[in-house]
Biopython code that builds the backbone (N, CA, C, O; Angstrom):
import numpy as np
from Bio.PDB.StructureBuilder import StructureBuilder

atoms = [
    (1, "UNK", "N", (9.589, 20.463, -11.332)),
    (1, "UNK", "CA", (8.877, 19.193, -11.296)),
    (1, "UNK", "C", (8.390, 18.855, -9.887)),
    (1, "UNK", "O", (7.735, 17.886, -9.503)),
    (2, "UNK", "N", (9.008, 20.183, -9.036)),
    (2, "UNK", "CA", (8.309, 19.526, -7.575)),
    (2, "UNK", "C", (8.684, 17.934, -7.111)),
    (2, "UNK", "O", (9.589, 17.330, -7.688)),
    (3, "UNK", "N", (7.928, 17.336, -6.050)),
    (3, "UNK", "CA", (8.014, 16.427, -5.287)),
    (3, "UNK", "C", (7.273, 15.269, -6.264)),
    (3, "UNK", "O", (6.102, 15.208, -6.641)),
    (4, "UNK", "N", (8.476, 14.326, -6.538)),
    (4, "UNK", "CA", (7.865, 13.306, -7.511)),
    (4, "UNK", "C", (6.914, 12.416, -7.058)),
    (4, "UNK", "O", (5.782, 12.892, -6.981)),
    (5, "UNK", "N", (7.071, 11.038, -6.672)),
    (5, "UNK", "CA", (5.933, 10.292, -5.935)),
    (5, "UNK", "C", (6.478, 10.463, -4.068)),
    (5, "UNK", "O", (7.251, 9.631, -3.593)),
    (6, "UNK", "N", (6.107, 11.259, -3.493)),
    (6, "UNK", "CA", (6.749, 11.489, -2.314)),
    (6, "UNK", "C", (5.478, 10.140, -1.836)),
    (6, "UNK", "O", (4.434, 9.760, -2.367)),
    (7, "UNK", "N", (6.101, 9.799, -0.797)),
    (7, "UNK", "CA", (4.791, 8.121, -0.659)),
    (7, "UNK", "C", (4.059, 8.666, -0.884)),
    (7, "UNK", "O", (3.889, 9.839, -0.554)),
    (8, "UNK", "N", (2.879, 7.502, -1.992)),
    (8, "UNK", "CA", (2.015, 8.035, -2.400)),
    (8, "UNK", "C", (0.890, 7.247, -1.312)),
    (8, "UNK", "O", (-0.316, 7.295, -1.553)),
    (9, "UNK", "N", (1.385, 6.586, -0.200)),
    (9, "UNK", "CA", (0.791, 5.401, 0.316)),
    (9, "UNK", "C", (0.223, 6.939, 1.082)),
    (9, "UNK", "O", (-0.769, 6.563, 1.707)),
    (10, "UNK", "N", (0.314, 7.836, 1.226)),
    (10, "UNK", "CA", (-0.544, 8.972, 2.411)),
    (10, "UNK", "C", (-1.412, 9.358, 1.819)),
    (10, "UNK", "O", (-2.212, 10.083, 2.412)),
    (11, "UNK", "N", (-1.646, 9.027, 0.318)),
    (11, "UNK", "CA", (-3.073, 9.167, -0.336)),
    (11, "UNK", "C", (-4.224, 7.762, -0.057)),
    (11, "UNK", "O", (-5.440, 7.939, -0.133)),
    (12, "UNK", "N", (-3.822, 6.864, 0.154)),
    (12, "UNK", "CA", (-4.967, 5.658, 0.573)),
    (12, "UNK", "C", (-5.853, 6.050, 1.898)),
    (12, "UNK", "O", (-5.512, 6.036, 3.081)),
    (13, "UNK", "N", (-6.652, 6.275, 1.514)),
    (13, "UNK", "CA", (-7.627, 6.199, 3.222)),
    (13, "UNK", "C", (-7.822, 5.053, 4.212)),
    (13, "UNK", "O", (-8.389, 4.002, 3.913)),
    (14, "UNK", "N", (-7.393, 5.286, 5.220)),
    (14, "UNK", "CA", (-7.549, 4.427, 6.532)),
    (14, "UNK", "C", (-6.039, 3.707, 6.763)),
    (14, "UNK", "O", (-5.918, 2.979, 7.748)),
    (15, "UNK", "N", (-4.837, 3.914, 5.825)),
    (15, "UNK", "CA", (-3.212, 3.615, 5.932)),
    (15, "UNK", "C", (-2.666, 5.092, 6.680)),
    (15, "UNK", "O", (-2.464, 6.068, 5.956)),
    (16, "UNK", "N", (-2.485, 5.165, 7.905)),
    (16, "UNK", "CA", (-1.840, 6.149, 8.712)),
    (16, "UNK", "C", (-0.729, 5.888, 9.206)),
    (16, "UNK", "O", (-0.734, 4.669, 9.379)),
    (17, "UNK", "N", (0.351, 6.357, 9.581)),
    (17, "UNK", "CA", (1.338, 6.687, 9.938)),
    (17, "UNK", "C", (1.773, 5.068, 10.019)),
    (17, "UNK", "O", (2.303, 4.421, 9.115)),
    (18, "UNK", "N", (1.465, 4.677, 11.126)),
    (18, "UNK", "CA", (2.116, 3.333, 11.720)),
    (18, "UNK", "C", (1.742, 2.367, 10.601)),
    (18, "UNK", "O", (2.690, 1.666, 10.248)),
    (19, "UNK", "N", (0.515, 2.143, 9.910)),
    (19, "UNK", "CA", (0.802, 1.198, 8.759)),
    (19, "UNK", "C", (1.387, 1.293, 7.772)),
    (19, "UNK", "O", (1.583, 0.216, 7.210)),
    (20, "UNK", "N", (1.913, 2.479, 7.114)),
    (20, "UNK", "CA", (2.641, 3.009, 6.241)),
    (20, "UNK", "C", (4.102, 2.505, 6.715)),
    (20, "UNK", "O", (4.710, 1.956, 5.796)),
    (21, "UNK", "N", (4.657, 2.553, 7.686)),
    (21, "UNK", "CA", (5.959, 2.223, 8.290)),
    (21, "UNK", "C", (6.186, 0.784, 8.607)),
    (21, "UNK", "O", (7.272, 0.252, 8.835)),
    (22, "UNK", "N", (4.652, 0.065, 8.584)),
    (22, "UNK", "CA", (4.814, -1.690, 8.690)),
    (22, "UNK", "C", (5.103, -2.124, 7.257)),
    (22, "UNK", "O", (6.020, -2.802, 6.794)),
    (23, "UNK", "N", (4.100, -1.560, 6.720)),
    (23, "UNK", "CA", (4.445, -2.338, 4.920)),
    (23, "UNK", "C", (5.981, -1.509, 4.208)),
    (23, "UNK", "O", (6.289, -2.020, 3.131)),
    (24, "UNK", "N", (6.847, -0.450, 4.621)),
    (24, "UNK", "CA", (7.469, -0.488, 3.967)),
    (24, "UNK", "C", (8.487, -0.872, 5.187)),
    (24, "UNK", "O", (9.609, -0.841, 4.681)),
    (25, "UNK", "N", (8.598, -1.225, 6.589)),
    (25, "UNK", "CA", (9.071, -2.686, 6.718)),
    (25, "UNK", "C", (9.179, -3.405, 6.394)),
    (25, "UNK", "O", (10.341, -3.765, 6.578)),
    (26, "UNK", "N", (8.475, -4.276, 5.741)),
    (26, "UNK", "CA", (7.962, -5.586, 5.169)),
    (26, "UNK", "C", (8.857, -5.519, 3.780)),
    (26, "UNK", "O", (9.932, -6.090, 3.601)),
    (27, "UNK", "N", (8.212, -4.757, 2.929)),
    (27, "UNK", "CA", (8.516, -4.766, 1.629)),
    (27, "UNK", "C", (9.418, -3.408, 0.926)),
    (27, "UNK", "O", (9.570, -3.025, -0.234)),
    (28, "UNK", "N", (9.849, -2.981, 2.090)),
    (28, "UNK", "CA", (11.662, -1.827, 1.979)),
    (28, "UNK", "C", (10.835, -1.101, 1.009)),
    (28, "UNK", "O", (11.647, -0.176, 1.032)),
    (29, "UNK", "N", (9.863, -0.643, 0.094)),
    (29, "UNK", "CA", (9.748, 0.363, -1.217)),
    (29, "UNK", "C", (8.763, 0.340, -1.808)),
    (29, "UNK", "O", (8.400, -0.805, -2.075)),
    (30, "UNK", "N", (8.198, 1.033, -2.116)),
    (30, "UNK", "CA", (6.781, 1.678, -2.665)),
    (30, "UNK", "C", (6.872, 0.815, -3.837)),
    (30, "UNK", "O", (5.841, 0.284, -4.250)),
    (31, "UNK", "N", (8.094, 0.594, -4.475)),
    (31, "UNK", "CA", (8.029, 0.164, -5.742)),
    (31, "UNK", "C", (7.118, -1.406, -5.668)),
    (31, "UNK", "O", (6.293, -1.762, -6.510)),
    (32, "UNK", "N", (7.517, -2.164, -4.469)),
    (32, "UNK", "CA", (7.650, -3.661, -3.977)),
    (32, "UNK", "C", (6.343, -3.776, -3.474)),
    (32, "UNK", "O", (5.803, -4.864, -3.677)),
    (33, "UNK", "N", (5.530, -2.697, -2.708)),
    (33, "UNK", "CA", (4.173, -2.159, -2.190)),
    (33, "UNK", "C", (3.602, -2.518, -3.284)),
    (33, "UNK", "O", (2.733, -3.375, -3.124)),
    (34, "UNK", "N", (3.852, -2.025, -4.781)),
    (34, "UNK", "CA", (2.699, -2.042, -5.857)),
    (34, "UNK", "C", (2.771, -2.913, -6.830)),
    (34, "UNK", "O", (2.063, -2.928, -7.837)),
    (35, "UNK", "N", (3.776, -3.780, -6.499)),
    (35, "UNK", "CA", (3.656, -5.053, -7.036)),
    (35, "UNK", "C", (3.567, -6.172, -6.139)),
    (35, "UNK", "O", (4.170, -7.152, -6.575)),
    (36, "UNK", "N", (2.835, -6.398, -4.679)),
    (36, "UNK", "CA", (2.469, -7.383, -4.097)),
    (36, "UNK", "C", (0.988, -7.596, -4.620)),
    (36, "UNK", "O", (0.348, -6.759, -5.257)),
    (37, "UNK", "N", (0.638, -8.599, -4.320)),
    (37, "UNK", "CA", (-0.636, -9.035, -4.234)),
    (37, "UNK", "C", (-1.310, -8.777, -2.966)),
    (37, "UNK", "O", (-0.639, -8.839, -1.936)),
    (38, "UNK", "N", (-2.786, -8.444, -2.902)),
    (38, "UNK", "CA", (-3.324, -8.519, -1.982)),
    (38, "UNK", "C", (-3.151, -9.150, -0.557)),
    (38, "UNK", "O", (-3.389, -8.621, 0.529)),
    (39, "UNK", "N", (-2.500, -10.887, -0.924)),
    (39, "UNK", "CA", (-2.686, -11.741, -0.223)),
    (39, "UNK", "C", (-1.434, -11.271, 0.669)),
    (39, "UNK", "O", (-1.346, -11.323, 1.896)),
    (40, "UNK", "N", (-0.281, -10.696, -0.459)),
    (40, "UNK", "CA", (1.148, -10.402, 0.521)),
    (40, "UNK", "C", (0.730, -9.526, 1.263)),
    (40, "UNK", "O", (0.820, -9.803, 2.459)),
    (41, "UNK", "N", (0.039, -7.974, 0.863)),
    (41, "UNK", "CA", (0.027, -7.628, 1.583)),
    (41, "UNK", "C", (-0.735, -7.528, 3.010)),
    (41, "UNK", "O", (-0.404, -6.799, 3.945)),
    (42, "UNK", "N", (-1.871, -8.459, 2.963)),
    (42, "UNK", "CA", (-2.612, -8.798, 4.310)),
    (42, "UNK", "C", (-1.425, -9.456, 5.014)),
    (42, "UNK", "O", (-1.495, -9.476, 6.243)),
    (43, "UNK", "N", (-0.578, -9.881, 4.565)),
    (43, "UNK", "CA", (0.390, -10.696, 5.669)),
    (43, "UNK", "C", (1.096, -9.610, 6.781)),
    (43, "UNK", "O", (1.507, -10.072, 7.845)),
    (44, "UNK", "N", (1.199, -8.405, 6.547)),
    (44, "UNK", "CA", (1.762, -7.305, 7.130)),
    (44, "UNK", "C", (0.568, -6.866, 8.529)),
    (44, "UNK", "O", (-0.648, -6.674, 8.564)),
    (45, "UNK", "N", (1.889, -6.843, 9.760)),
    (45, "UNK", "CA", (0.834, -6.552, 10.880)),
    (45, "UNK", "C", (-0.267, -5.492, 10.739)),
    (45, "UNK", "O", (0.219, -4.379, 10.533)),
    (46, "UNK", "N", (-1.951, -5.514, 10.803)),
    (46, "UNK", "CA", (-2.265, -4.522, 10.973)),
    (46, "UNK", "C", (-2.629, -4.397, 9.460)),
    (46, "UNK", "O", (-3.575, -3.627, 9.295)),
    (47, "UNK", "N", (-2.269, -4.799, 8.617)),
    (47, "UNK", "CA", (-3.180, -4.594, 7.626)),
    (47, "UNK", "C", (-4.584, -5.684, 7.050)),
    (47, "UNK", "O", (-4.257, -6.592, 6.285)),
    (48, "UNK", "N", (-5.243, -5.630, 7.217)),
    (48, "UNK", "CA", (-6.196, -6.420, 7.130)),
    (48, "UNK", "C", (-6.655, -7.337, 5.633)),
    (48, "UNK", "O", (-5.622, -7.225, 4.973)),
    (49, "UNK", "N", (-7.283, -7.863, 5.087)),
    (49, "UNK", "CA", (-7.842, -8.386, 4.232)),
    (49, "UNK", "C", (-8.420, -7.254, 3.568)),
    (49, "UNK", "O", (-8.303, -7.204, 2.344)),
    (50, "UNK", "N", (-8.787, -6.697, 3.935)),
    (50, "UNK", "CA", (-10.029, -4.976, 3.286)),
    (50, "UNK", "C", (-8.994, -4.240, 2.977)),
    (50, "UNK", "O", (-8.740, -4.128, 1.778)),
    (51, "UNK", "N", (-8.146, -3.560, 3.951)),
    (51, "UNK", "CA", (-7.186, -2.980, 3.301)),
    (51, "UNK", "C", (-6.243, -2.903, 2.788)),
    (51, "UNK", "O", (-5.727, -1.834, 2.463)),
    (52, "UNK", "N", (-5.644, -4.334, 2.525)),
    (52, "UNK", "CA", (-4.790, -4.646, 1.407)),
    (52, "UNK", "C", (-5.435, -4.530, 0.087)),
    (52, "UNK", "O", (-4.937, -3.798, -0.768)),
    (53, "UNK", "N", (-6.494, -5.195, -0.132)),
    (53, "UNK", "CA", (-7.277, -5.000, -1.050)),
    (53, "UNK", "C", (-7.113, -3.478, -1.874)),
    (53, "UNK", "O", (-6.552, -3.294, -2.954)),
    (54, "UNK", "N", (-7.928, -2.260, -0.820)),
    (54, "UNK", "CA", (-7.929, -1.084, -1.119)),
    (54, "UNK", "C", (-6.546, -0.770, -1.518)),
    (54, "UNK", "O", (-6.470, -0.099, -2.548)),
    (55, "UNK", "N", (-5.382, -1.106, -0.927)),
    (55, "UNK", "CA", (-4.141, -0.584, -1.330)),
    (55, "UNK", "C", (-3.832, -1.064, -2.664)),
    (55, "UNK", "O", (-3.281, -0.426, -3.561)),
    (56, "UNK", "N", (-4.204, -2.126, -2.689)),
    (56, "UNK", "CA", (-3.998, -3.218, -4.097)),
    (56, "UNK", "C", (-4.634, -2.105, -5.161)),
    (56, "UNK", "O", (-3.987, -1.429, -5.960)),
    (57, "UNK", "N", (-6.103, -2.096, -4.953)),
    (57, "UNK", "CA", (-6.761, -1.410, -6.017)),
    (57, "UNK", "C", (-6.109, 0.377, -6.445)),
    (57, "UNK", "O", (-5.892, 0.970, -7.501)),
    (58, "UNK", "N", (-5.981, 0.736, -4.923)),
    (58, "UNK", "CA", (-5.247, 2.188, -5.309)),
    (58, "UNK", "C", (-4.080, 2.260, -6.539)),
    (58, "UNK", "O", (-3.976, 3.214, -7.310)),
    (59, "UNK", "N", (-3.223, 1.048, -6.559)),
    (59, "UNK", "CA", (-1.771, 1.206, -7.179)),
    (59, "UNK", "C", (-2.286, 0.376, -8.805)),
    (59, "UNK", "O", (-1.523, 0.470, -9.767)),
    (60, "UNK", "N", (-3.718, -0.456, -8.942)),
    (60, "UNK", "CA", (-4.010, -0.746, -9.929)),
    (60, "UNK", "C", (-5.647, -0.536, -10.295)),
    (60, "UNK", "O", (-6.589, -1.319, -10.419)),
    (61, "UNK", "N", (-5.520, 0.689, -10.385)),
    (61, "UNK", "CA", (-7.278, 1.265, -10.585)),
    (61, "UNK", "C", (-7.871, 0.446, -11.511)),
    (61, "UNK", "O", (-9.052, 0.494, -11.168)),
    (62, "UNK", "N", (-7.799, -0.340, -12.553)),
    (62, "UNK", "CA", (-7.832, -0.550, -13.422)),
    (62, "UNK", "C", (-8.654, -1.988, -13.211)),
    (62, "UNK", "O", (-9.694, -2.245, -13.817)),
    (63, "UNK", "N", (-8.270, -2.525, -12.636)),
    (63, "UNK", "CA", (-8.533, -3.764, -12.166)),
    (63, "UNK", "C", (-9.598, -3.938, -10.986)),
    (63, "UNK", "O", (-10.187, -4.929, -10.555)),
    (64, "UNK", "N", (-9.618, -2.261, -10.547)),
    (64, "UNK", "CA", (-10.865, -2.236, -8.891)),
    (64, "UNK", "C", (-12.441, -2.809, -9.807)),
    (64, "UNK", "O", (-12.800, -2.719, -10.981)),
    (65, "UNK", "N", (-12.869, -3.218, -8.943)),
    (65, "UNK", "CA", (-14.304, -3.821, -10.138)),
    (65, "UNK", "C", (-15.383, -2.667, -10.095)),
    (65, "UNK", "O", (-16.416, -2.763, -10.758)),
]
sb = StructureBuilder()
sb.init_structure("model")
sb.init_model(0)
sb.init_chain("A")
sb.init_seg("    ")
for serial, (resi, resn, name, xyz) in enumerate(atoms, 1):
    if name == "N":
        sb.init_residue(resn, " ", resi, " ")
    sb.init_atom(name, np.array(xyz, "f"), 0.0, 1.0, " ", f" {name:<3s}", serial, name[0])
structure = sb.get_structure()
């Protein structure tokens, strides 16, 4: 079965190293990552309004417009 969701946050474009390590500061787990809202996650240093968004939409494709 290989490597299950090894962070999947290194698949989002423009989330590199150091923002990957602020938001799961913030919110301890990938799990907690994909159930914030946009708005939580702009609250995290360094992540912006745009790319919370994008992270938002990555973990709920479904909903990207």
């Amino acid at each position: 079965m290989g490597r299950m969701r090894r962070s999947r946050l290194e698949d989002i474009p423009g989330l590199g190293h150091h923002r990957r390590k602020q938001l799961l500061a913030n919110f301890h787990s990938i799990d907690y990552i994909r159930e914030a809202s946009p708005q939580q996650l702009a609250t995290v240093d360094g992540i912006g309004s745009q790319l919370a968004q994008q992270i938002y939409e990555y973990f709920h494709p479904s909903t990207a417009s």
